[in-house]
N, C-alpha and C positions, 0 to 999 in steps of 0.2 A: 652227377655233378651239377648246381645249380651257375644258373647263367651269371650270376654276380652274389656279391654279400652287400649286405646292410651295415654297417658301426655305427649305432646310435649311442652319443658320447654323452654321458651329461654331466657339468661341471659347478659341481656344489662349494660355494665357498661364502663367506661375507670377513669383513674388515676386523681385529678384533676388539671387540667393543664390551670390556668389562670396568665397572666403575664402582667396586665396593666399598667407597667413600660416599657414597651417596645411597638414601634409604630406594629412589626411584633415578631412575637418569635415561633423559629422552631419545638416546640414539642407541639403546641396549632395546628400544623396540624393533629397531630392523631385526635382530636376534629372535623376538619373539613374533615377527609376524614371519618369518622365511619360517621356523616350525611350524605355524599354524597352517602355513597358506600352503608350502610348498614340500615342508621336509615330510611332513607327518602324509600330506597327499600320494607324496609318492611312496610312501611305507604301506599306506591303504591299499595300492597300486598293485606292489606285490605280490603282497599278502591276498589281494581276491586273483590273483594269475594264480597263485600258487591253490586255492581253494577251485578256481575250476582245473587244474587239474594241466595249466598252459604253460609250457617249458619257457623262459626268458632268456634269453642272451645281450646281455647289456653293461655296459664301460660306466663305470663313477669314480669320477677325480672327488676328492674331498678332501678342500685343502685344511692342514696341520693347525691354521687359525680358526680356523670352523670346526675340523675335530676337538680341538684344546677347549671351545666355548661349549661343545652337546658333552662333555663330557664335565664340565667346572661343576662344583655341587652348588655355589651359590647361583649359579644363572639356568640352571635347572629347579630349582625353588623359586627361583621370579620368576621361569616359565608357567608353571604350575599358578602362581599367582595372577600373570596374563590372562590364562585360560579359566579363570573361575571369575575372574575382570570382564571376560569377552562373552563369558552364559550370561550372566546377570544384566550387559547391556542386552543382548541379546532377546531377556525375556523382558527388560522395559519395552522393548521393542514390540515386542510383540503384543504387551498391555497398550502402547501407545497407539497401536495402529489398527484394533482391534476390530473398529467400523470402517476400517478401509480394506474391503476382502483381498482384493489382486496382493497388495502389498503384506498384510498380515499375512499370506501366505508364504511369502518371501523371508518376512521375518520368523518364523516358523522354521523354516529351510536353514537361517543362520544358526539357532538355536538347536536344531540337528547337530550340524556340521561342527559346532564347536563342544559340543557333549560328549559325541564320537572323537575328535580329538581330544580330548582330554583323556577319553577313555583308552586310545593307542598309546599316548604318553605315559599318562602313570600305570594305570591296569596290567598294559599288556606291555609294554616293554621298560616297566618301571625308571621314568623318567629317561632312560637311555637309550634313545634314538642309535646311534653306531648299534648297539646290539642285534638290530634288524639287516644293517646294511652287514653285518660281518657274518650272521646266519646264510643270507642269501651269497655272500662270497665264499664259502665251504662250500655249499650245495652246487657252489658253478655256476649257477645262473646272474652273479654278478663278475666282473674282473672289475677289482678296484684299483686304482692308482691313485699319486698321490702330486702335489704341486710345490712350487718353493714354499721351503717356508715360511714367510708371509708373505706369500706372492709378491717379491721384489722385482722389478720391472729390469729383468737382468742384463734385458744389452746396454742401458743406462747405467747399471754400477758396476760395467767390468775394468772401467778404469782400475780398480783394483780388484783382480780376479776370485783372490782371497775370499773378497764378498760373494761371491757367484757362487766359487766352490761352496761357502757355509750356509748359503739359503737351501742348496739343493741338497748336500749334506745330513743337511739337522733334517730336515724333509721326510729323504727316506728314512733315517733312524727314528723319528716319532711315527712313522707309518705302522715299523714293524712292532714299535712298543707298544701300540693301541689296538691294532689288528693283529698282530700275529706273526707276519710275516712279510718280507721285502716286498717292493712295490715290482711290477713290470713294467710298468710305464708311468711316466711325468708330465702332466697337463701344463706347457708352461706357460707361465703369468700373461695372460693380452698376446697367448700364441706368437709372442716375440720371440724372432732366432736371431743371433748375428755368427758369422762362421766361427768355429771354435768352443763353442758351449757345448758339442756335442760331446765335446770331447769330455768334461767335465762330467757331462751324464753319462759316456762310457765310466769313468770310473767309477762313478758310484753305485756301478750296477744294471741301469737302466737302460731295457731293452728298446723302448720306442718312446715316441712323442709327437705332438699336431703343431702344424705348422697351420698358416691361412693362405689358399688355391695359390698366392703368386707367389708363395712363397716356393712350392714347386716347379711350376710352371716359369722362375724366372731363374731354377737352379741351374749350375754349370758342372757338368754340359748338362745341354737342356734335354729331359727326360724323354723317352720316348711315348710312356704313356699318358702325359699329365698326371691328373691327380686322381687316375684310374687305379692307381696300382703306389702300393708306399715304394722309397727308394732308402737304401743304405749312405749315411756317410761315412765321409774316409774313415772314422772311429768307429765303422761297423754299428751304430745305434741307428733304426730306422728312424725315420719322419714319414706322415701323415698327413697329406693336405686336404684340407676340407673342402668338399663338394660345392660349388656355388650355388649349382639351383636350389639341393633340397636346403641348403643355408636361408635363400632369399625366402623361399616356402615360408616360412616356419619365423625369419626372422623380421622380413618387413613390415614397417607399420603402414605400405600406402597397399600391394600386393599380396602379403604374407594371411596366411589362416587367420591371425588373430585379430586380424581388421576386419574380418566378417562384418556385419549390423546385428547378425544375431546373439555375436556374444556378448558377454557383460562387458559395461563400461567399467574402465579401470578409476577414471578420474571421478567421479558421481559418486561420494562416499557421505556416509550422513554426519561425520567429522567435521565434513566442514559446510552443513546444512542447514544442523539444526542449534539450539540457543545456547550459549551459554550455559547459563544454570545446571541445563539439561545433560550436557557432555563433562561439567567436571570432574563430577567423580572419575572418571574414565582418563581422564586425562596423564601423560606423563611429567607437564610441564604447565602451569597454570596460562591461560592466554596463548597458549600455542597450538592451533588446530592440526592434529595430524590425522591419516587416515583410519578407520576403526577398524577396514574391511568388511563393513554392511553397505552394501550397495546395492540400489534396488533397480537400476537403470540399463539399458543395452545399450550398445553403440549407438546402435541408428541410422548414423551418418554423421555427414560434416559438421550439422548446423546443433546450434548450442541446447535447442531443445529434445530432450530423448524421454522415447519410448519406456517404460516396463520391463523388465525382463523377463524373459519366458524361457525355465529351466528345459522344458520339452524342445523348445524351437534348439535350443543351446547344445544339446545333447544330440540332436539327430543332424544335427552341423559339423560337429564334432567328429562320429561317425563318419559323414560323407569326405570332409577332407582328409582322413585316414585313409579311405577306400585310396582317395585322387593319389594322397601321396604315395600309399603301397604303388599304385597302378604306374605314377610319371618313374619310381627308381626302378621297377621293371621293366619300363621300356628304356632308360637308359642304359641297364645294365644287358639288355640284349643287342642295342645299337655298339655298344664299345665292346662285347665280348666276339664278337665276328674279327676286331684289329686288334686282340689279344690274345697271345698264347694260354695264360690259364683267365680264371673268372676274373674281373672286374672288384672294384671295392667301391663302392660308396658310404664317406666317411662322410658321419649327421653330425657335431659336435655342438651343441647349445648349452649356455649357461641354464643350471636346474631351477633359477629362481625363477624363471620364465614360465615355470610349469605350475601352475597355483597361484603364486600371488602376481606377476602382471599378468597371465593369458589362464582365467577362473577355469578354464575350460580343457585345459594342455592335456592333465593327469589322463583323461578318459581319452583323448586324442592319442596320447601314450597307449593306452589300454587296448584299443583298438588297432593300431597299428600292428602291436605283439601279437596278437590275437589273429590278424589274417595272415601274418606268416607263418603262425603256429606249426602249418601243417607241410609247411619246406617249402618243396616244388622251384619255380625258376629261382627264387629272391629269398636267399636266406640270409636271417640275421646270427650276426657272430662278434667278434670283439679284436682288436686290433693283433692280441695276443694267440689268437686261435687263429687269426689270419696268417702271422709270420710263421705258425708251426705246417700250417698246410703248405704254404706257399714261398719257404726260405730263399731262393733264389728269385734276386731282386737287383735293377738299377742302381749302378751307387753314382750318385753324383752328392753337390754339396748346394741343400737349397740357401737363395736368397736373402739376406735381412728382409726381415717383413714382421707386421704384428697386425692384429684385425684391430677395429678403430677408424677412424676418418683418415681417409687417403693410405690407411693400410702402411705406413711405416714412421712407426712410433710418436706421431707427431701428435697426437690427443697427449700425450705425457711430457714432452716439451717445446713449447710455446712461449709465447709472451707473457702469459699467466702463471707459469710453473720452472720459467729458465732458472728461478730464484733456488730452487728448490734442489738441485745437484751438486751445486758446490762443496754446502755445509756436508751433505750424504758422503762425499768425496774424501773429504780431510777428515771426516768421522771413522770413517773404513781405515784411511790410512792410519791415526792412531791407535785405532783397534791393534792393527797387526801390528806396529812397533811395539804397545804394551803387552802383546800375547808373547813375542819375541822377546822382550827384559825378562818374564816371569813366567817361559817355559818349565819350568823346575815344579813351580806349586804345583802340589796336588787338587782336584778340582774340590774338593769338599773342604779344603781349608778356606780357611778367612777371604788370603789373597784370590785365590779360586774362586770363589762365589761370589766376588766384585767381580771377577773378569766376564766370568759367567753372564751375570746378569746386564754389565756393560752390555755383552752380545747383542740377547733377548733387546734391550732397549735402541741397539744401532738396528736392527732386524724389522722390529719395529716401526721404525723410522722411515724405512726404506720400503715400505710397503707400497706399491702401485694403486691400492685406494686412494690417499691423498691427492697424487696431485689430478688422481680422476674428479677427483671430487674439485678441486680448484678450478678446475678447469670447464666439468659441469657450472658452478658457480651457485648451486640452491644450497648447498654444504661446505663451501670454501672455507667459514670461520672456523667450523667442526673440527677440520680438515689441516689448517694451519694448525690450530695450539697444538694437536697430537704430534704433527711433526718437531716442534719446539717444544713439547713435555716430555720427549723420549730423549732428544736432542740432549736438554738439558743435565738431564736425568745421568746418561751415557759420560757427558763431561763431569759431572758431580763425583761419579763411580772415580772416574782416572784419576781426577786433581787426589781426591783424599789419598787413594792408593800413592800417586806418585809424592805425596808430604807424606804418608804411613802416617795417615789418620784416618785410617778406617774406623765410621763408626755404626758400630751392630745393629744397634736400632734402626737407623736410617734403612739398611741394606734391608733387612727382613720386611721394613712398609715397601721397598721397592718391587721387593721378590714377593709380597703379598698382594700390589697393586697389579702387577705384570706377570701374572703367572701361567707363564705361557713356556715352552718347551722345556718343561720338566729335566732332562737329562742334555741338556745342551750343555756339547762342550767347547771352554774358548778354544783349544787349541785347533779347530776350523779356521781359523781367523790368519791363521797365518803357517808360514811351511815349517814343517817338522828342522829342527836345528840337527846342522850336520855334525 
């Protein structure tokens, strides 16, 4: 029996960001650079664990919005267009920096790396990314789960529960129509719980979930082991509190791995370098420099001028903090297994975009990590789900309101900046469910049906947790408003025509072609079954 387990969670999601009115449209690049930097890395990831021969045990949430977009045929055809976008700057690069050796070698390095991607994406797993992550959850060496869905920031819309039930709802049913099979567990939105949602994810199924450390540690009664050990709530669905150290490890930018000096600078992109002229083709939006992902520069340090990158220094840094962090969870997990009756849990849960495109360097920190547990002994890695089979008998208490974020309860989502923004979400929800409740009767593929339908898809929408992050960040606020006012709008359009019985066909089909997103969503989520 080893002294504790590992749960290294990783949570893949982005906003969803399709715009088939537009030949190019500049915010469907986070889409392509999280394949480039981060999804297709971690597929690489795999795929060389799985060639030497190294068993994996590893947790991916992958939310319904980021499923619905690796899976869309046109944003898979842009990707594809990215990636022959990204050799080509790539090999100017390489012409242009031809007399500069340190660097031309560097550029050389990009023009690798984006070949090889391109080569994972179309070649080998023919533009469909899920197909690797759903081989590897057959084979067991992944447990996938899945998240609301559109990651709705849920103890904010339980004003009307309706809404809660239907994020989590449509969630798992597009899990199992994509993958295969029911989810086990639910990554929820900004690790927000308030009491009672558990209960929600009892019904639908779901066996566990992650909460953030106080979110344990301030449940009642208060647990005996922290966030050593998961606890049951009254609805019998576990919670998961995440580890604070190996969190800080991994996530701070003043102490954490990724502020090393050896690794690559994030911000130092030649996007916004080099001239004009030179970066438009490349561009998604004329006059708007965004990043390209050629960076030739390391941290270094504080100060504004930096050093070179040096792949070797990168990689054998990479290495050493793996060693650190295998080494600091097994001393944990031997300090806390002496005041526990069974092994310890150390729950890792970090967003996946972290691994590739902000920290260049994660995927092989990933690789390594795997790799020295390979062989078991005190620290073995497992998954939330393989934990609960060993180890059934658990603490029930009922954790905390809590969600990770500044100050850790729910306050990055309403503020001064974003209080605007729950209202409209509120009185949208509620005539969802009155309209769901007049026109119980339709069937979902009739007329009236596929307005209500689609109403849904655009309240859901709506109600996504990116916006008012993003309002709130403030570099995307504008972005960030119209979607919630274009869905918004869109949502009331559906009803009024419905409620005068002027539905009109054309409209609804550009709606369900602009938003096509949960395929088999149904409205009757929205509101309770008529008695």
């Amino acid at each position: 029996m080893p002294q504790g387990y590992l749960l290294l969670i990783l949570h893949a999601h982005l906003p969803y960001v399709r715009h088939p009115e537009y030949d190019r449209f500049l915010e469907e690049r986070w889409f392509f650079e999280a394949v480039t930097e981060t999804y297709i890395p971690l597929v690489k990831f795999f795929d060389r664990l799985q060639e030497d021969g190294i068993p994996l045990k590893l947790t991916a949430s992958i939310s319904p919005t980021l499923a619905n977009m690796m899976e869309d045929p046109l944003l898979r055809d842009r990707c594809v267009q990215h990636l022959d976008m990204m050799i080509r700057l790539a090999e100017k690069e390489c012409d242009r920096t031809r007399d500069w050796h340190d660097v031309h070698f560097l550029s050389q390095m990009y023009r690798r790396l984006f070949e090889e991607a391109r080569e994972v994406f179309v070649d080998r797993y023919d533009t469909r990314l899920l197909t690797a992550f759903r081989k590897y959850a057959e084979s067991g060496n992944l447990e996938l789960i899945t998240c609301a869905g559109t990651h709705g920031f849920l103890p904010l819309l339980s004003s009307e529960p309706y809404a809660v039930r239907a994020q989590v709802f449509a969630a798992v049913q597009e899990h199992e129509r994509i993958f295969g099979f029911r989810p086990k567990g639910l990554w929820v939105p900004e690790c927000a719980y308030y009491p009672g949602l558990d209960d929600v994810l009892a019904e639908a199924g779901i066996r566990y979930f992650l909460v953030d450390s106080h979110g344990i540690e301030n449940a009642e009664p208060r647990p005996l082991f922290d966030v050593n050990a998961p606890l049951y709530c009254p609805s019998g669905v576990a919670a998961f509190g995440r580890h604070p150290t190996t969190s800080r490890l991994v996530w701070s930018s003043r102490v954490g791995y990724p502020a090393d000096y050896n690794y690559r600078e994030y911000y130092r992109d030649i996007g916004y370098e080099l001239d004009d002229y030179y970066l438009d083709p490349f561009r998604y939006a004329q006059g708007i420099r965004t990043p390209t992902g050629i960076k030739y520069h390391r941290i270094t340090g504080p100060q504004a001028d930096k050093h070179l990158y040096n792949p070797d220094w990168a990689a054998g840094t990479a290495y050493n903090h793996a060693h650190d962090f295998v080494n600091r969870c097994r001393e944990q997990a031997a300090r806390c297994r002496m005041h526990l009756p069974f092994p310890p849990v150390i729950v890792s849960p970090y967003d996946a975009e972290l691994f590739g495109h902000w920290w260049f360097e994660g995927p092989q920190w990933l690789y390594h990590v795997v790799r020295e547990l390979a062989g078991g002994g005190d620290l073995e890695l497992s998954t939330p789900g393989q934990y609960l089979d060993r180890y059934p008998i658990q603490q029930k208490a009922t954790p905390s309101p809590n969600s990770w974020g500044h100050k850790g309860y729910y306050e990055y989502w309403v503020n001064p900046k974003t209080d605007w923004v729950w209202r409209p979400l509120h009185e949208a929800a509620g005539r969802m469910r009155q309209a769901v409740q007049r026109h119980s009767a339709c069937q979902r593929e009739s007329l009236e049906g596929r307005v209500l339908c689609q109403a849904g898809r655009e309240l859901m929408l709506a109600q996504s947790s990116d916006w008012p992050f993003m309002i709130a960040r403030g570099d995307t606020a504008e972005y960030a408003t119209r979607r919630i006012g274009d869905h918004l709008n869109r949502f009331h359009d559906l009803l009024n025509r419905l409620d005068r019985q002027e539905i009109d066909p054309q409209r609804l089909a550009a709606f369900e072609h602009m938003d096509a997103i949960l395929p088999e969503l149904d409205y009757h989520l929205f509101a309770p079954a008529p008695v």
